[in-house]
C-alpha positions as CSV (number, residue, x, y, z in Angstrom):
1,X,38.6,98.1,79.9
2,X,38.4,95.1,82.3
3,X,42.1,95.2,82.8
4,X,42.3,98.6,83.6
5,X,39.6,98.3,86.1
6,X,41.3,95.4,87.7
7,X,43.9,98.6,89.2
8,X,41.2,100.4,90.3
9,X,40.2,97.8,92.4
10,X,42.0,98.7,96.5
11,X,42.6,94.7,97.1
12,X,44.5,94.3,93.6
13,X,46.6,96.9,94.6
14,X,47.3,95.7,98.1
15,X,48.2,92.4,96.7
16,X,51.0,94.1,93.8
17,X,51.9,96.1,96.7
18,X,53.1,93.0,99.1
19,X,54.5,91.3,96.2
20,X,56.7,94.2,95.5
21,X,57.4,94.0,99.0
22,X,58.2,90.6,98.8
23,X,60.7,90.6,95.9
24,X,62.5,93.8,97.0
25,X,63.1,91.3,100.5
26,X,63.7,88.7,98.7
27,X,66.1,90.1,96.4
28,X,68.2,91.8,98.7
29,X,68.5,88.8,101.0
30,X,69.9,86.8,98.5
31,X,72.3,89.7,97.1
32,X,73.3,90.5,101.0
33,X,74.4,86.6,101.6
34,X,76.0,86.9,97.9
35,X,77.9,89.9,99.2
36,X,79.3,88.2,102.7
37,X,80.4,85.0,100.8
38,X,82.5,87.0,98.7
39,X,83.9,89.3,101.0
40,X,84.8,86.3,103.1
41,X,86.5,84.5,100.0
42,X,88.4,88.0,99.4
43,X,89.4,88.0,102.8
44,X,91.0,84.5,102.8
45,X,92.6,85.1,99.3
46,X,94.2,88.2,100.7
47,X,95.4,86.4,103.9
48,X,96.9,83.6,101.9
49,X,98.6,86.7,99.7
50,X,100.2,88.1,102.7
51,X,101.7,85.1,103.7
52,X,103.0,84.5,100.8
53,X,104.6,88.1,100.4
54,X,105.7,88.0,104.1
55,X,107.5,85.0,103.1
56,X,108.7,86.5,99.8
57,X,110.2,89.4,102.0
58,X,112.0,87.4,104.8
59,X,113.7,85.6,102.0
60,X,115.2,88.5,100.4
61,X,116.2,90.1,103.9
62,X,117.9,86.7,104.7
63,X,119.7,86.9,101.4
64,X,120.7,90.2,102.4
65,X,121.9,89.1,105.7
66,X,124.0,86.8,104.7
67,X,125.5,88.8,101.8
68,X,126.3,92.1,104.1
69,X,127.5,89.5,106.4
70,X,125.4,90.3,109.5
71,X,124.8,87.5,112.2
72,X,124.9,83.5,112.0
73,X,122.9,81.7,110.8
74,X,120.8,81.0,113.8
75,X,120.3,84.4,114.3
76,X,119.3,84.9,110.5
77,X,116.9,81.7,111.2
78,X,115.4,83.4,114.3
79,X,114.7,86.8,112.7
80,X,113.2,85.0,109.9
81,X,110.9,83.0,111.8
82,X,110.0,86.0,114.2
83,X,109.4,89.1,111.8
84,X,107.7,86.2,108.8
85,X,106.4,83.4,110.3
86,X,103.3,84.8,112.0
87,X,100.1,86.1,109.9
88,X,98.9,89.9,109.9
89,X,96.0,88.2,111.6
90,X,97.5,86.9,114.7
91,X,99.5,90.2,115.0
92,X,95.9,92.6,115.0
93,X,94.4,89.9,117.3
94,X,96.8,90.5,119.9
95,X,96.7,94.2,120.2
């Protein structure tokens, strides 16, 4: 009966209340920083992706340059660098 009258009592509940309070904070500080590290890794996994793809890409045009026989091979050098060189991230900056 003690223990039930324990709840009864305004200050007990006050207390339970604040430490509810406290791990609910607590809880969804920890799961927010969780959440922006690993958006941040995705982020840099997806940039290093599209680097490698816009690579993977510039390749196979080149290839296909130089089979159709379009332009030397300066100017094949030049597109490449120009269109696959850059990052998706220095393009949005600019805008």
């Amino acid at each position: 009966m003690s223990f039930l009258s324990m709840f009864r009592n305004p200050t007990t509940l006050g207390l339970l209340n604040i430490t509810t309070l406290l791990g609910i904070g607590g809880s969804t500080y920890l799961l927010r920083s969780h959440m922006i590290e690993l958006s941040e890794d995705h982020e840099a996994k997806m940039d290093e992706l599209e680097g490698t793809l816009r690579g993977h890409i510039g390749l196979i045009e080149e290839s296909l340059d130089r089979l159709e026989g379009k332009g030397t091979e300066a100017d094949r050098g030049k597109k490449m660098n120009e269109y696959y060189g850059k990052r998706g991230r220095d393009e949005k900056a600019k805008k």
